[in-house]
N, C-alpha and C positions, 0 to 999 in steps of 0.2 A: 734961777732956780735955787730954793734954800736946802741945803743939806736934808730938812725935816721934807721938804717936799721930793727930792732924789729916791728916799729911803721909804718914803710912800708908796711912789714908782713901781721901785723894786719889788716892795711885797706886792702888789697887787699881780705885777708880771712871775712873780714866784723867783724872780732872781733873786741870786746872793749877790755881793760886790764882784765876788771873782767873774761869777756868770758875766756879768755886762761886762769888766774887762775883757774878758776874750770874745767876745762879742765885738767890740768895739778896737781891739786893737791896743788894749793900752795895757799898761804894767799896773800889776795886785794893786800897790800903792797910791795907786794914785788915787782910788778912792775914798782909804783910808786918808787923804791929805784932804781932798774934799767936806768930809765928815769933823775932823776935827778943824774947819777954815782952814788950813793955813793954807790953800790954796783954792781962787777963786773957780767956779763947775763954769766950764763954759756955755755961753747960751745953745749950740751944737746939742749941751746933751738934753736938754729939754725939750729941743725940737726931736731930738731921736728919740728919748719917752716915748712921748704923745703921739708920733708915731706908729711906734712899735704896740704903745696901747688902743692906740685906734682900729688897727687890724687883728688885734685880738680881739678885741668888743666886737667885730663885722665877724669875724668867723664865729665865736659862741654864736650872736645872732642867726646865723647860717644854718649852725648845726643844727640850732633847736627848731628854727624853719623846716629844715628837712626833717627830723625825727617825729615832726609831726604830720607828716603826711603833707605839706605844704607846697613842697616843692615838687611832686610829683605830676605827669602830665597826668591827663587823662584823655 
């Protein structure tokens, strides 16, 4: 994952850098080390992204299922 791609992520999920550190466990910095290289994103956090964005995409999908009458028995 490229820095450009992390910070894509991020907005789409509406995090800031801090958000995902403490989400993840890790100190302010280190994303700021990310973003400028000087230290390589582990492949870890793209699997966690895509993740975390894919069950954000299944709940919008959800909501809007249900707010339209979709989910409802009859």
């Amino acid at each position: 994952m490229t820095p450009e791609q992390f910070d894509a992520a991020l907005t789409e999920l509406e995090w800031k850098g801090s958000d995902f550190c403490a989400r993840a466990g890790l100190v302010p910095n280190t994303v700021w080390r990310w973003r400028k290289s000087l230290a390589p994103i582990p492949p870890w956090v793209g699997e966690y992204l895509r993740a975390v964005l894919a069950v954000q995409r299944l709940h919008a999908e959800f909501v809007a299922h249900e707010l339209h009458g979709a989910g409802r028995a009859v």
